[in-house]
Structures are given as C-alpha cells and as structure tokens.
N, C-alpha and C positions, 0 to 999 in steps of 0.2 A: 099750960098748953096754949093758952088763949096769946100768953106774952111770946110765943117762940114762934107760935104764927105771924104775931104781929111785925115781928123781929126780921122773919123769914120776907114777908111783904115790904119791909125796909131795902131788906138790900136787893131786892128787885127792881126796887125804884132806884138804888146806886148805881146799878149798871147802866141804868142810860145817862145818870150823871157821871157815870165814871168815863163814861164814850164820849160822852160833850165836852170835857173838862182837859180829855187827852185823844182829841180826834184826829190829828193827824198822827201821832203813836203810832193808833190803829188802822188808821185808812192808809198809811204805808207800807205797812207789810201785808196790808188786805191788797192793793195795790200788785204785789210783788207776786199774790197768791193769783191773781186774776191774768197777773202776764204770767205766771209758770206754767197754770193749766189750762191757760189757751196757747201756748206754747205746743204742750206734750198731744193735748189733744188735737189742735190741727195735725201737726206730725203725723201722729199716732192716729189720725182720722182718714186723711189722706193716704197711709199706707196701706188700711186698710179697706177704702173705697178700691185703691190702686189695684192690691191682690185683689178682693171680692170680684170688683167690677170688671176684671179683665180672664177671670176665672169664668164666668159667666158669660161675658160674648164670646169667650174660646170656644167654652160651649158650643153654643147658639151657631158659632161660623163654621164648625163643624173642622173645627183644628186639627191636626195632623198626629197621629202618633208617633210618624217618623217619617223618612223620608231617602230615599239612593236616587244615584245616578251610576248609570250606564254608559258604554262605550258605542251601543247603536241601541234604538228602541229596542224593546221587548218585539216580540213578535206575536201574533193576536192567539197563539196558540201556548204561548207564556203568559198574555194575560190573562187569558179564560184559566187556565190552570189557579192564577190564584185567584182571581175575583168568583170561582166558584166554588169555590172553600171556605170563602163567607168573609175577604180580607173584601175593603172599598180602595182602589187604585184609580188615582188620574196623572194623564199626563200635566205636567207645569214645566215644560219645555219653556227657556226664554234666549233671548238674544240682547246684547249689547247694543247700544248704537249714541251718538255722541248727540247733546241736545241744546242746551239754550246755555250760553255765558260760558262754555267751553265745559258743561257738565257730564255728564253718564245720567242716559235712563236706561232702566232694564225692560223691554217688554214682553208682557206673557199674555199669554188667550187668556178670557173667560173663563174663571171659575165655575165648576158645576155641580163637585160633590164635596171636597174636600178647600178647606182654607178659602171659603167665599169671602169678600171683600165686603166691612162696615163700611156704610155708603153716610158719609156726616151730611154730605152736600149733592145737591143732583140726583143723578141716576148713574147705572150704568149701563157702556155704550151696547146697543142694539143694531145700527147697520155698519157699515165702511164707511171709514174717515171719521168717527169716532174715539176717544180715550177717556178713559178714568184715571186721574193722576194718585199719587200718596199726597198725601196734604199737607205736609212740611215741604216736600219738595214744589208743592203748587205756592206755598204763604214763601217760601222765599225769593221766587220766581216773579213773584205777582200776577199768579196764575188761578185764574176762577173759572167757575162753570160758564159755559156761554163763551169763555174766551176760549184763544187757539194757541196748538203749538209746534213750532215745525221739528220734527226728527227727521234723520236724512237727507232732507230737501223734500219731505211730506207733510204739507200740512193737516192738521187735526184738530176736529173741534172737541173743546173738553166738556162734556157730558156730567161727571160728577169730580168729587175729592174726598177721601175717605183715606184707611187701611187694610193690612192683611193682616191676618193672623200669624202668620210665620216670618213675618216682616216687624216685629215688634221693637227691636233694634235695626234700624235700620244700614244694615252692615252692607257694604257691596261686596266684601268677602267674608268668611266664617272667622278669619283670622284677624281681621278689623279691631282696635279697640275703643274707638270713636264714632258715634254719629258726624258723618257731616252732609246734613240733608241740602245745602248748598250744592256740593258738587253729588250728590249722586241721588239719585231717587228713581220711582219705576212706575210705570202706567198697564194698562188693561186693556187689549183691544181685541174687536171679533176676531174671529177664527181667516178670515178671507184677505185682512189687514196682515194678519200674521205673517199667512205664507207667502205673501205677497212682498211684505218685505224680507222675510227668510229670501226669498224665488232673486230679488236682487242683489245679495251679495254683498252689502256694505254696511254689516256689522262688523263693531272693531274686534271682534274673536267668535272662534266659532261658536255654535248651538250646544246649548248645555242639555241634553236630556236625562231631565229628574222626574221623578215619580214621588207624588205625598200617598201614603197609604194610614188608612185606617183600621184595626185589624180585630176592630169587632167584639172580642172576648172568645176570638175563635183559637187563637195562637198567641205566640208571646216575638217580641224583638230578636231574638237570637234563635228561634227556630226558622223566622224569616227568612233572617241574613243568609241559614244555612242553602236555603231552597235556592234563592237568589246566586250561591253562589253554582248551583249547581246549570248553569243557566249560562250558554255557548254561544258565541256565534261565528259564523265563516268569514275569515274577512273580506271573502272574495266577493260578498253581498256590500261590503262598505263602500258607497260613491262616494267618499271624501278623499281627494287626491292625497292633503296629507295625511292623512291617517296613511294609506295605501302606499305613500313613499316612507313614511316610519315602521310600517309594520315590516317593508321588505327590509329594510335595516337592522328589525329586534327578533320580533316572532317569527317573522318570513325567513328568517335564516333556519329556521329549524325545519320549516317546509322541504327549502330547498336543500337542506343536507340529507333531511330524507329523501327525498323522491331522486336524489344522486347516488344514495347506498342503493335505492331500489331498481334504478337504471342497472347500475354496474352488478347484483344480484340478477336480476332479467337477462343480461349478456353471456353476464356469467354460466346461466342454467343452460341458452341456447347454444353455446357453445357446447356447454358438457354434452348436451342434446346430438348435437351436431356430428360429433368425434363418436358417439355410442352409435350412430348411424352408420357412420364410414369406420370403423372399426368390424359392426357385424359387417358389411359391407367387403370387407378386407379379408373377414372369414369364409364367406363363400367363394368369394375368388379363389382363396385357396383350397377350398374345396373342390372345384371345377381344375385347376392347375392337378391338382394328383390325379383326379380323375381322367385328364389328358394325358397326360405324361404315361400313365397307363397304359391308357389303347395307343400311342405312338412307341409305346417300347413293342406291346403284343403285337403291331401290325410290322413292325422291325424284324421282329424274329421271324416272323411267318414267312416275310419276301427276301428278307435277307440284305435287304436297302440301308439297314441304318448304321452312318456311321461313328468314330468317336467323338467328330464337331459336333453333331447334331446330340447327342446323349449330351456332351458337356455347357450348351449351351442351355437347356432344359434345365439342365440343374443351376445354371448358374441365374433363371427363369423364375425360378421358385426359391431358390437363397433369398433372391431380392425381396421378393415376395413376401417371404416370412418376417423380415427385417420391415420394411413396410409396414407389414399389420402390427408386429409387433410395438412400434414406432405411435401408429396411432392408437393400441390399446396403452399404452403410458400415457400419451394425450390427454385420453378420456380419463385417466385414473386421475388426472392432474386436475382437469377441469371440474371433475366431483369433490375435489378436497378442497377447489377456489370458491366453488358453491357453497359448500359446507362453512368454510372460514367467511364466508361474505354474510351469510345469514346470522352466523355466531355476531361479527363485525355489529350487523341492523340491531339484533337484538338488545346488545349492550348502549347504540347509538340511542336507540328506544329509549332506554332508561335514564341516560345522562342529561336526552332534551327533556324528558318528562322532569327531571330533580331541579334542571337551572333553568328553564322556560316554564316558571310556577303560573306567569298569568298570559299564558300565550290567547289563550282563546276563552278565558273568562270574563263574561261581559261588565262585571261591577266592580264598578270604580270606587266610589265612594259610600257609607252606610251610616246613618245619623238618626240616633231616636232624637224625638223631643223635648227631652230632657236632658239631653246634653248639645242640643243646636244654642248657641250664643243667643241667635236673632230671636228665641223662641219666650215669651215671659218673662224678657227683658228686664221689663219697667219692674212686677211685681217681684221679681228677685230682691232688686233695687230695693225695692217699700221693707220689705221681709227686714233686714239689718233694719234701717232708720226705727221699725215699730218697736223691736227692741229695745234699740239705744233709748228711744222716748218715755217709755213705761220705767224703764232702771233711774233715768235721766230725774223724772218727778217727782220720783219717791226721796233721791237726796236733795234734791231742791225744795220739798214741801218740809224734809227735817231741820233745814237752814232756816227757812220761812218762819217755820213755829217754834224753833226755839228762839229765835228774836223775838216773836208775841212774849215769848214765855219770858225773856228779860224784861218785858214792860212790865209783867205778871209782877216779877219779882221787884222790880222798884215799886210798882201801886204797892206792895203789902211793906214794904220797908218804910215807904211813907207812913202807909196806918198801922205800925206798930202797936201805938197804945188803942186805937180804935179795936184792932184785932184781939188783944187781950180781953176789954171791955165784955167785947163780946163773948168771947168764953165764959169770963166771970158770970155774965148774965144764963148761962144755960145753953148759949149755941155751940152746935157741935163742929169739930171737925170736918165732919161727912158734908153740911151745908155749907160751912164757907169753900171747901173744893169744891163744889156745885157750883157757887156763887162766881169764886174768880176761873173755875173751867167756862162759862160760860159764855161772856165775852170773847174770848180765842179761839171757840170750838163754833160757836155764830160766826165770827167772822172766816175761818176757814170755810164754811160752810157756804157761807154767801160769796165769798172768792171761788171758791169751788163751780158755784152755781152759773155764775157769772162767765167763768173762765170757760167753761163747758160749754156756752151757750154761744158766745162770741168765738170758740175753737170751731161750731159746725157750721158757722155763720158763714155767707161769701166771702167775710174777711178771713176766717180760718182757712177749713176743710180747703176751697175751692184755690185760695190764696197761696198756700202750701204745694198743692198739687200742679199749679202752674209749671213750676221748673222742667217737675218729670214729663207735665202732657206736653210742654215744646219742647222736649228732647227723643222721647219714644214714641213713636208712631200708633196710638191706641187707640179705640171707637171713642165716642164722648160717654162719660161717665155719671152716674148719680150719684150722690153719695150716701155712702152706705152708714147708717146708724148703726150702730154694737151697742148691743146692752151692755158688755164686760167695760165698755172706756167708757160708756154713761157713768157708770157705778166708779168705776174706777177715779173719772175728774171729780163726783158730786162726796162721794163717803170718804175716798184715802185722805182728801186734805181734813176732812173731822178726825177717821183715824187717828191719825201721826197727830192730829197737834190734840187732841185729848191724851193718847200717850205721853208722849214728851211735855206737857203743860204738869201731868200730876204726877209724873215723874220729879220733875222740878220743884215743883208747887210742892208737895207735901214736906219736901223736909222742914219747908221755910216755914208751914203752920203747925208743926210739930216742936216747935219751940217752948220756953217755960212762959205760965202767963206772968209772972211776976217780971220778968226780963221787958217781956212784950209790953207791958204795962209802964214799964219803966223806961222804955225806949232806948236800953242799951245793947249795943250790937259788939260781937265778938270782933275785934280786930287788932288780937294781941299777934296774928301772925306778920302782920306787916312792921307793928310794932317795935317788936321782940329781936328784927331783924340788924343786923350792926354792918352801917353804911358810912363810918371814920376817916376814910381816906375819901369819899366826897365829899363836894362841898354842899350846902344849904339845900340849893336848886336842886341839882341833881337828884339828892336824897329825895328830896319832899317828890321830887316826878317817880321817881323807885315806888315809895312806898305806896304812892297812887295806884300806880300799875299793879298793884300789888294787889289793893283793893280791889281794884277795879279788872282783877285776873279773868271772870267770867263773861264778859260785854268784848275784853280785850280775843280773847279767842272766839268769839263768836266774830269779831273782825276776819280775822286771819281765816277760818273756816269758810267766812264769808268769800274773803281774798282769793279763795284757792277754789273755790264752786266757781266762781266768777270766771278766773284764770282756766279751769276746764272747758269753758264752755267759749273765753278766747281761743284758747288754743286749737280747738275744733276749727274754726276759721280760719286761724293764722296756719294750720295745717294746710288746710285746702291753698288757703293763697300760696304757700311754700311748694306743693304741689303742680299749681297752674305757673308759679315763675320759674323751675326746675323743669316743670316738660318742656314749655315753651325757649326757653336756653339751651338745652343739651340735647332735645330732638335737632334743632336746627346745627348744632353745633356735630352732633356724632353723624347727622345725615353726610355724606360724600360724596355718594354719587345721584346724578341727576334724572336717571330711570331707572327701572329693575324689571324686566321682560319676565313672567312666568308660564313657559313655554306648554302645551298639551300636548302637541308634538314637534318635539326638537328634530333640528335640521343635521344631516350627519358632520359639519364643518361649523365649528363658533363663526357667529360673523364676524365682519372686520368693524373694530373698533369697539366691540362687546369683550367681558372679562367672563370667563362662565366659573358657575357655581352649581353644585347639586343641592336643594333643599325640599327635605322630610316634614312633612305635619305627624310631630308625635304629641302625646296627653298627657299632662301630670293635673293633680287631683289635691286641691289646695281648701279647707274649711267647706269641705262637700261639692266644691265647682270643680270642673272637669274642663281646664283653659290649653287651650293649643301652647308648643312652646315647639319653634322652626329650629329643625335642626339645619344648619346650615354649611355642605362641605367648600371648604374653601383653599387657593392656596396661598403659602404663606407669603406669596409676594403681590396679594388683591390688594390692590391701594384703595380702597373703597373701606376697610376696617383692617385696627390696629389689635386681632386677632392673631398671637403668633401662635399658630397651628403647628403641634408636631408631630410627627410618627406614632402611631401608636393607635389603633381600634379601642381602644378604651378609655383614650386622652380626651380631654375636649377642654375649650373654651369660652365659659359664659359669661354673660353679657350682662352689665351691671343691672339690669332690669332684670333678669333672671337672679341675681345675688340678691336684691333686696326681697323681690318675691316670697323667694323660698327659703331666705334666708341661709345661704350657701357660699362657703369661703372656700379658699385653697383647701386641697387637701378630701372635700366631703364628696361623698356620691350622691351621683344623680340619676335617681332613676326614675325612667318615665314609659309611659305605655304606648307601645306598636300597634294601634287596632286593626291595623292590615294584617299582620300575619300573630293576629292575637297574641302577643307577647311579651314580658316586660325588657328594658335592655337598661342595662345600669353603665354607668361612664365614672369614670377618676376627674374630679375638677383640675387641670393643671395650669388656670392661671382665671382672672377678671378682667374686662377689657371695657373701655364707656361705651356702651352701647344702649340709650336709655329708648329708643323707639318703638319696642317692643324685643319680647318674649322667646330672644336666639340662641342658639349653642351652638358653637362653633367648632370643626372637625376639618380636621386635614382630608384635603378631595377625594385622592388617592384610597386613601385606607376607607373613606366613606363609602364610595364605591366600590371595596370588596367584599366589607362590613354588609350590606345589602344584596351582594350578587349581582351588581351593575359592571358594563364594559369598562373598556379604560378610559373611555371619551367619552364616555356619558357625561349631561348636563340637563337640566330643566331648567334652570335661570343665568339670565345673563344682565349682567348690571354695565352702566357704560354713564359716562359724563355728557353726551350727547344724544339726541335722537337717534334711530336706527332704522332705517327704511326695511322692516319685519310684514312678510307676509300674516295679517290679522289672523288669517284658520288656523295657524299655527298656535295662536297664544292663548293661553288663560287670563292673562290678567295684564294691566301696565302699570305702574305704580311710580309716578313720579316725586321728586323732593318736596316741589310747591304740594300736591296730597299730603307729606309727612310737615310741612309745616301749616299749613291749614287746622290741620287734626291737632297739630299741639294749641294753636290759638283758639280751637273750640274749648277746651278745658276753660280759659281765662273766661270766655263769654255765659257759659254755662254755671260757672262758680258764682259770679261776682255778686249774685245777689244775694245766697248764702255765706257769703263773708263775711258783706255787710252788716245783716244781720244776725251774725253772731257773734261780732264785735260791736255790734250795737248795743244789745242783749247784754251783755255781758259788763260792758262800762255802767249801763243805767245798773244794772244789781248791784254794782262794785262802790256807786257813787249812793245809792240809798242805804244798802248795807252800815257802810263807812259813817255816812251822817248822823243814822238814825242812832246806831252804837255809841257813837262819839257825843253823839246829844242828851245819851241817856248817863252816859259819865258827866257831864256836867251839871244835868238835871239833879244828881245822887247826891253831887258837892253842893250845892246851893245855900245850903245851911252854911258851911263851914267861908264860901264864896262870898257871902252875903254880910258875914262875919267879918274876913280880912276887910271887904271894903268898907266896914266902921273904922279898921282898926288903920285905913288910910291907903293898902294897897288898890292902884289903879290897873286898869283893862288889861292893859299889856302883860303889867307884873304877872297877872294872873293868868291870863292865857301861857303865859309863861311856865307857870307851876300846872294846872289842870289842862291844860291842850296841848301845851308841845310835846309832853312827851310819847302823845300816841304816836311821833314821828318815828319813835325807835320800835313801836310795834309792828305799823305799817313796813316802814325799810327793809328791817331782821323779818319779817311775814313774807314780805316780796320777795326778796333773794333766795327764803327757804322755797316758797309755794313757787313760784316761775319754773325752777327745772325741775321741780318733782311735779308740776301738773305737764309742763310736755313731756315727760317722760311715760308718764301713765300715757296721755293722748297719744303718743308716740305707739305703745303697746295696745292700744283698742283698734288706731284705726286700720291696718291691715286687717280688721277684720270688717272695716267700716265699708273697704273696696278689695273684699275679697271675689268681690263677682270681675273684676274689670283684668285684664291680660294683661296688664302693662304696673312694673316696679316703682313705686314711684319716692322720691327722693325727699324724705322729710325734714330735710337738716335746713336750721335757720343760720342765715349769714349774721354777726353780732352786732351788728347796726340793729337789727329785730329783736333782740332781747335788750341792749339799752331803751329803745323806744318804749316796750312793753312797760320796762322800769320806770323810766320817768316819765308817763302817760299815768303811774298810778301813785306817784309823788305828786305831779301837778296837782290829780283829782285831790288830792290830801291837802293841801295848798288852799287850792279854793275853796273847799270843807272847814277848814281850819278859819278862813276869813268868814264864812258864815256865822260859824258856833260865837265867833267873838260879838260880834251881834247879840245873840243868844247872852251871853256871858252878860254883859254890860245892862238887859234886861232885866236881870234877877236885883230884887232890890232888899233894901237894908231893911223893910219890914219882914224877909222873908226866918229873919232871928226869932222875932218876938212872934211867929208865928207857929216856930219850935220850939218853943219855952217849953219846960217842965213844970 
C-alpha cells in the first residue's frame, strides 16, 4: 500500500515536470481556451447585460404597451372613457422640422407618464428655449449639454442627452431598416415651445397625433383596438385645410350624395304635400260647382230666365272642373310613388356608402402593440440571436480545443510507453494513471476557463463587446449584468468537455497489453500493409505518414473548418455591407419618393404616382413590414413588369432572399387594417435590394382595396417637387437610401475584423501546434535518417510536406461546406432586420480565402523546419531498447 502511495506521489511530481518539459504544448491550447471563452463570454455577457439591462429601465421609464394614432385628437370625453377604466394614456404628438447639416429632428413635449426619457447627461428642459436631445444624434452633431441648437430658425439651449424607451431603434419611420442617427434624430421640449412651434407652421409634414398607452392588467391589445375603433369624429371639427380639401374629395362625397338624395326626398314630399292640398282643394270646388249649378237651375225653373247657353255653359263649367281635379289627383298619386321610390333610392344609397365608405369617419389610423413596434427592444432582439449563437459557438470550440490537449495526451503516453507499462507491472492502476494524465488538460481547461471568464467580464470584454450595439441603439447606460448560468458555464464546460473527450481518448491508449507497452511496440501494420506500386519513394513514405499520422491530420482539418466558420461569419457580414452598399445605389432610380397623408386630387407635374400598402409577414417570430407597392407598368423608377391580374405581383429581390420565394410560390401576408390575410401568385423577381417591396399593377391595386381610379399616396420623381409640407408623411430621398446602405459598412467593420482575426490566429495555432506534434512523434525515426545522412530539406520533404495535401484537399473540402452552413444559420443571425440581404461571394473571395490559408501553411512549414533541424542524433540512443 505504502509503495502505491509512494508511486501515486510520483506522478504528482510528473505533472509539473511533464508542464515544464512541454509548456508551450500546453500554454497553447490553454491559450486558445482563454480566447474561446473570453470570446463566448463577452458575447454572451453583453447580450445579456443588453436584454437584462434594457428590460429593466423599460421598466423603470414606464415603457409603452402600445401605442395608435388618430386622424384628430381624442376628445376629452374619449379619454376619460378610457383612462377611467384603469388604461394610463398620454398624448406624444410630434412634429418634423429640419435641423443642423441638413438633418430631421422630431420634437415631442415632455414626457409625464408613459415612455419617460433616460437622462445619461444633464437634465431635462424645464422652461422655454430649452431641449433634451437623443444622444447619438447630440455625439454625431457635436452636441453637449450647455451647447445650443437651432431648429427652424429657433435657437435652443441643450439641457440634457439621453433616450426613450420607444426610440430604441432609432427609426424615423416604422418601415426603416437602418439607424442613421446622422441624419435624423429627436429632441424633448416644454409644452409652450411645442405649440409655439406647431402655432408657426414650418414643420416639413403635418402633426402626427399618437397616443402611448398603458393598459394596466385591466384589458388586453385587441379589446383596445376594438373600443378605439369605435371612436368617430365629424370632419367638420377638422381645422386642417388639407385634410378638409381630402375629405371633400373621399368621404365628403358620401356626405354630399346624401344630403342630395335627402334634398330631392324633402322636394319630393313637398310636393306630394303640395298636390294633396290642391287636389282636396279641387274637391271642394267641386262641391260648391254642384252645389251652384243647383240653385241656378232651381232659380231658372222658378222665373223661367234660363236659357240653353247658360245651362251649356255650366256644364261645360264643371267638365272642366272635373278634368282639373282629376288632373291633380294623378299629380298627387305621381308624387307619392316619386316619394316612395326616393326613400327606397336613400335607403339602398345608405347601404352602398355604408359597404365602400369603410373608414369614413373612423378616427384610427394606425394600431401597434409593443411587441411588434420595430423601434421597441431593438437592441435586446439584437443580443437574443448573438447569446445563442455564443453558447452553441463554445461548446464546439472548447471540443476542438480539448481534443488538441488530448493529442498531446496521447503523444506524452506514446513517448512513455515502457514507463507506462513499468507501472502497471509495479501495481498501479488504470483508474490513477487516467487520473494522472486527466489532470493536466482538465487544470488547464479549468484555468483557461477561469481566466477567459474573468477577462470576458472585464472592460475589455463585457463593455468592449457591447460597444457596437450601445453606438447603434439608442439605450440608457448600462451595468453589466453578472449570470450565474455563463459564470458556470465559462468556469465548468471547458473541465466538462475536456474531461469527457480526454478519457474518451485516453483510455483506449492505457488499455493496451503491458507487455507491448513494455516493449514499445506500436501497431502500425495499417499503414504498413497498404500497396502504394505505382508511387515513387517520396510520395509513398508521405502516404504512409499521413496515414500514421490520420488523428493529429484531422484534428487539422476540424480545425480548418471551426476556423473557416467563424471566417465566414465575417466574410458574411462583409459580403453583406458590399452588396447593400452596390445594389441599393445601383436599384435606387429615383431621387425622392413623397409619402402623401393627404393626397392632392391631380398628380403633380413632374411626379410619377404610385399607391403603397404597409402589409405584415411573420419571419423566425418577427413581424417585419413588406410595402406593397401598386405601380404601372411604364414607372421608370423600377424594372417591375406589372401585369393584370389581383393576385399577380412582383417581388423584389430583397423580398426573394427573405422569405425565400421564387417564381411560381405564394405570398401571403397580413392586412392588419382590415384584419386579414391576402395571398398573391409570384409572377416574376426584379433587383430591388433597398428594402422589403411587392410589386402590383396600380390599377388592379386599387380595386383589390376599394380605392378610386386615381387614387395615389406616393409620388416618386427625379427632381424636387415644390409639395405643400401638411400634405405629406414622409420624404425619402436617394442620398437617405445611400447613406443607409453605407451605415452597414461603418457598423460591421469591426466585427469583421475580428472575426477574421479570430479566426486566422486559431487557423495558424491549430495548424502549427498539429503539425509540430507530427514531427515531434517522428523524432526517433528523424533523428535516425539524419545518421543515416539525410539533410533538413530531404526530410522536411518526407515528414512536412506532405501535410500540403491535407491542408489543400481540407480547404477546398471545408471552404464551401462552411459557407454553406454560415449561408444556412445566418438568416436567422438577421432575422430581426427588414431588408434581404445578398450573401453570395464574388470568386476573387474564395481564391483569397484559399491561398490566405496555403500562405499560413507556408510560413508553418518554414517554422517546423527549424523545429526539424533541432531534434538531434542523440534522440536514437535515447530510444533504445
């Protein structure tokens, strides 16, 4: 017992000789363990400070559960209606107005119950001439607290810089796919500022009135909407001229075709009215007529005066007479049956304007919970994917990691062969020496782990990581949030995995006979046994190597292809930011696009009109706008050929890559106006990479909906348009849509970086450490030739070059089978973002890849010979029998 202890205390002391003796072995792939999980764990730290932290001041700022807009405020007898039902409603009315370097700021009042504003910097403003800017729009401005800034021709002192809560994405439209807090951003000012600049008139579009509500646990979203919908107003209260020159154009037509049935009904009646009057009227006269006729016949007989003119004239008195009445009793019968048929007429009118005048006098325009607003949780969407990818991403990276330890495992025991046997002979078991050589690989997993952990939550992680997202999303400042699941996860998965995979490995190799062991012979009749005839010398001897050397050689290639995953990642994104950046500028055409709120009855001159629908479709749980847009077939602004057909459409290469949709498939997507789904036949793909369009003939768009035949809400044109502002919703010019493609390139580039940085250092330590341990294995046999007179070259010859046919046949295999996987993960990597994006690499990108990782083999190959030239002729008599 005493000797097995003693034995036991031996090889305790080996492991730190065995660390000293082959320390960089192990401090390299300890090395690789300390970049994988400070990797995963910043990532994975980051997204979840991201979600956490931003879950929590949504909280705190008393975030929105959703939010409409209206056609005219509520009226205070609509709001009390809901705010005393236990919903929290405030107005967030805002107004447009153009601001510094040719931008867009939006401004709204004072926050007071709902979606208060994180204040990072400052305060916020308190009297007039006041603002609170968003803080990317102040950092790209060069806009601080204390400084000023003019809107309108007003200047404003800035007060604070912060965010909103429903401004998370900072979109200037829902439809947006891009931040670009350069051109647009929004500020906060009293209530007196407000109307003050409403009261002058030189906002570039009219006044948006929205309402955020809160709804308490009192009701749900769709019992809302319904109340909301039931909720009218007169237009005749609307002071906005255009609205008032639209309505008499759409709705107003229904007015006045009633109150013209109801005229000619009113005439109608008076008349019949009229003729029942003069008709009795007709009847007593001739009643009085008989009644005369009477006493002038009896006073005729009596005096004997009357003669045959005067009798014939009386009668010819009352002929008329009767003719007369009877004349106007058919009148009247006429004008009770025009009564009758005019009311029938209203009645039917009634219903015809009731069926096609669906939103005559329905106040709600738009309805948007929180969970489907774009601008809302932005960022933590964002995080949600990447923590995933991070956690999946480790666990194969820490299997690559350790089972590389576990090749060093297995050369240390191929070395001590006869030591390993020894020790059996002597009493020691199986169970200790797996103890023995787990323990070096499962320590240093362990202290890589600890390490990686430490320095992932460090400023250089966690905060480092989070960078990209907090200068793109508009968020409060953040802490970062500690998780016990990724403590546990960076400190024990890398012991896990490499105690699994080590005695996985490990046991077969001490499961050997001791007498072999003892005798230091190794099976290697398979390389042996093999018939290589038709090669010559070289070749052979490299085969059989490779042959040997089959487990270290695919730990390459495994390696080659983790690597190449985690390039591709990168060369994605860059394939991504040179594709928008080319084909937005390239499919853009025209040089504004007017989105009207009320259109004018005549296109203007020099505009092309279009009608375009925001409908929903519903992509890996996001709910992303996709504009249907009717167009006709001769807009020279898009090579959309629209045909006939309500059920035809043509989408837009960004919509084909999306949803993945060719000729021939249906599209169906969701009407949340008139709650309903509407499916479409694909009849054709056209480049359209800017965003998320389908494309429909005008015409048939317009019946498809129940719109006139001149209907439009957007007008595109190559020129500026001298457009009444109250009119419009939105302007959206080319330089916007090329702006927004170049925010991609600014925003990636440093995620590219380093994921092709990443990526080569694993590729180039992998590669070395592998390659170094195949020569380490031959040393005997290396050590041998050069007694037997072969020189450096020869042998790099026979023992190095041929990992050139691993590496080459690895690369060619691993390159399109890892983009092809990255190809397949990342739609779901930007499954949050509206817009298709174009993953295809031009073939300059895939030679480069290739000979980027032939170079690395190159320079590897010139190290090792270094290495090689090392190993010396005592290393024979050092393996003697």
């Amino acid at each position: 017992m005493q000797k097995i202890q003693k034995i036991q205390k031996i090889l305790r002391r080996r492991i730190l000789r065995d660390l000293k003796a082959n320390l960089f072995y192990y401090l390299a792939p300890g090395f690789l363990i300390v970049l994988g999980m400070y990797l995963v764990v910043s990532f994975v730290g980051a997204a979840d400070t991201v979600i956490t932290g931003v879950a929590q001041k949504n909280q705190m700022l008393h975030l929105e559960d959703g939010q409409f807009s209206v056609f005219v405020p509520l009226t205070e007898i609509e709001e009390k209606n809901l705010t005393e039902s236990g919903i929290t409603l405030e107005k967030q009315f805002y107004l447009d107005y153009h601001g510094q370097n040719n931008s867009l700021v939006r401004l709204f009042k004072n926050r007071e119950a709902v979606n208060l504003a994180a204040v990072d910097d400052g305060r916020m403003p308190v009297t007039a001439g006041e603002i609170f800017l968003e803080k990317h729009y102040a950092k790209k401005h060069q806009l601080i607290p204390g400084g000023q800034i003019t809107i309108a021709g007003h200047r404003f002192s800035i007060t604070g810089i912060g965010s909103l809560p429903d401004y998370d994405a900072v979109f200037q439209e829902l439809s947006d796919s891009v931040v670009e807090s350069e051109s647009f951003g929004y500020g906060l000012v009293v209530a007196a500022d407000y109307e003050m600049m409403k009261a002058e008139g030189s906002a570039i579009k009219s006044e948006s009135f929205t309402y955020a509500y809160r709804l308490n646990g009192v009701t749900d979203d769709d019992s809302l909407k319904e109340r909301l919908k039931g909720f009218n107003f007169a237009p005749s209260t609307v002071d906005d001229p255009y609205f008032q020159d639209y309505w008499s154009r759409t709705g107003g037509r229904k007015d006045d075709l009633k109150d013209g049935i109801q005229e000619l009904l009113d005439g109608s009646q008076d008349l019949e009215a009229g003729l029942s009057e003069l008709s009795d009227a007709g009847g007593e006269l001739l009643k009085a007529t008989d009644t005369m006729a009477e006493t002038i016949t009896a006073m005729a007989a009596a005096t004997g005066t009357a003669s045959a003119a005067t009798r014939q004239g009386m009668d010819n008195y009352q002929d008329g007479l009767w003719d007369y009445t009877n004349g106007v009793d058919q009148a009247a019968g006429g004008a009770l049956e025009m009564s009758d048929g005019i009311r029938e007429l209203q009645q039917k009118t009634d219903t015809l304007t009731d069926t096609y005048f669906k939103n005559d006098l329905s106040n709600l325009t738009t309805f948007l919970t929180a969970a489907n607003n774009p601008r809302i949780a932005a960022s933590a969407d964002d995080q949600v994917i990447n923590k995933i990818a991070g956690l999946i991403a480790g666990v194969i990276v820490m299997m690559l990691f350790t089972y590389m330890i576990s090749v060093f495992v297995i050369h240390s025991i191929d070395r001590e062969r006869p030591v390993i046997g020894a020790l059996y002979a002597l009493g020691v078991t199986k169970k200790d020496l797996m103890r023995h050589y787990l323990t070096l690989p499962v320590s240093i997993a362990f202290l890589g782990g600890v390490i990686g952990t430490a320095i992932g939550y460090s400023q250089w992680g966690v905060n480092l990581q989070m960078t990209e997202s907090l200068n793109y999303f508009s968020v409060p400042n953040l802490a970062t949030v500690y998780s016990l699941p990724l403590l546990v996860y960076g400190i024990v998965m890398p012991v896990v995995v490499a105690a699994i995979v080590n005695a996985l490995v490990i046991r077969k190799k001490l499961s050997q006979n001791v007498l072999d062991l003892l005798s230091n012979r190794e099976n290697d009749q398979q390389a042996a046994t093999i018939t290589l005839k038709r090669f010559g010398f070289v070749r052979r001897f490299q085969i059989r190597q490779m042959i040997r050397e089959a487990r270290t050689s695919l730990t390459v290639v495994f390696g080659l292809f983790i690597a190449l995953l985690i390039m591709m990642l990168g060369l994605n994104c860059y394939a991504i930011c040179s594709h928008v950046s080319i084909e937005n500028k390239a499919d853009t055409r025209f040089e504004y696009m007017y989105s009207y709120k009320y259109p004018t009855e005549a296109v203007p001159a020099g505009g092309v009109a279009a009608f375009g629908k925001t409908l929903k479709k519903e992509v890996f749980g996001y709910n992303l706008d996709v504009t249907l847009l009717g167009i006709d077939a001769s807009n020279p602004y898009f090579d959309a050929a629209v045909t006939k057909g309500q059920n035809k459409v043509i989408i837009s290469s960004a919509v084909a890559r999306k949803f993945g949709l060719e000729v021939g498939d249906i599209l169906v997507l969701n009407d949340e106006d008139d709650e309903k789904l509407v499916a479409f036949t694909v009849d054709g793909v056209t480049a359209y990479a800017s965003g998320l369009f389908v494309f429909m003939n005008l015409a048939d768009m317009r019946a498809y909906f129940g719109e006139t035949d001149d209907y439009y809400n957007i007008i595109f044109s190559d020129q500026p348009l001298n457009l009444e502002t109250g009119r419009l919703n939105n302007v959206t010019t080319r330089e916007d849509i090329v702006k927004g493609a170049d925010v991609f390139i600014s925003q990636m580039t440093a995620l590219i970086v380093t994921m092709v940085t990443v990526a080569l250092i694993l590729l180039a330590v992998v590669m070395y450490l592998m390659m170094q341990v195949m020569v380490d294995r031959s040393s005997f046999a290396i050590a041998l030739m050069k007694i037997f007179g072969y020189r450096a070259k020869e042998l790099r010859k026979l023992y190095i070059n041929g990992n050139f046919y691993v590496i080459a046949v690895g690369a060619v295999i691993s390159i399109p089978l890892a983009k092809w996987m990255m190809d397949q993960v990342y739609p779901i990597l930007v499954s949050n973002v509206a817009v298709g994006f174009n993953l295809s690499f031009p073939w300059w990108l895939y030679a480069g890849v290739y000979g980027v990782i032939l170079f690395l083999y190159l320079v590897i190959n010139t190290l090792l010979l270094q290495r090689l030239k090392k190993i010396s002729h005592a290393t024979v008599l050092k393996n003697r029998e």
